[in-house]
C-alpha positions in Angstrom: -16.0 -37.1 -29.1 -13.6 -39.4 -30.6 -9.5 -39.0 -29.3 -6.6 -40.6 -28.8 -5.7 -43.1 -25.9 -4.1 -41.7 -23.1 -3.8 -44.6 -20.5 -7.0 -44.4 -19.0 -8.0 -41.5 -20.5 -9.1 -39.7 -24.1 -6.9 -37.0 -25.3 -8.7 -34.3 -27.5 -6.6 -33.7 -30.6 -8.7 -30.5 -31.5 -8.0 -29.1 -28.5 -4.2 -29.3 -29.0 -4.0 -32.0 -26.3 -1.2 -34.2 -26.0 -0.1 -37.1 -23.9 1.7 -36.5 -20.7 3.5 -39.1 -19.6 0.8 -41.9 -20.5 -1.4 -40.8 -17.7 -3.1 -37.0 -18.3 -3.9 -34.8 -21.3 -2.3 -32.2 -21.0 -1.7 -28.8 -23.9 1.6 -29.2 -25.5 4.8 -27.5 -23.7 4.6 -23.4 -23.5 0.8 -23.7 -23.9 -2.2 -22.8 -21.9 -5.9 -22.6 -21.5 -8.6 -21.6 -19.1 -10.3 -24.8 -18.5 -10.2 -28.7 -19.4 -13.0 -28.0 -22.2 -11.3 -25.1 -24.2 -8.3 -25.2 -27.0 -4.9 -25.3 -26.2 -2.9 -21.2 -27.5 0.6 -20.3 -26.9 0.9 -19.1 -23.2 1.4 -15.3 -23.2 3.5 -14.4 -20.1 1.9 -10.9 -18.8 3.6 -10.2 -14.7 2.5 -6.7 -15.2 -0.5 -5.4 -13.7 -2.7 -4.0 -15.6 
């Protein structure tokens, strides 16, 4: 799939990636996912045990 240079590597912008630091892809601040391959969603901070 076609991205955006990231130094040496290909940032996914329909994964919410974003450059970090010209060197990783990383989601955008605040943001998390499960795995390299899956979309970027607002991080939802659960401490409690459920």
């Amino acid at each position: 799939k076609e991205g955006f240079p990231c130094g040496e590597m290909t940032c996914q912008e329909e994964l919410g990636e974003v450059c970090f630091e010209d060197q990783s892809c990383v989601c955008p601040f605040g943001q998390k996912r499960s795995g390299p391959k899956e979309k970027c969603r607002p991080g939802l901070v659960q401490d409690s045990a459920s």
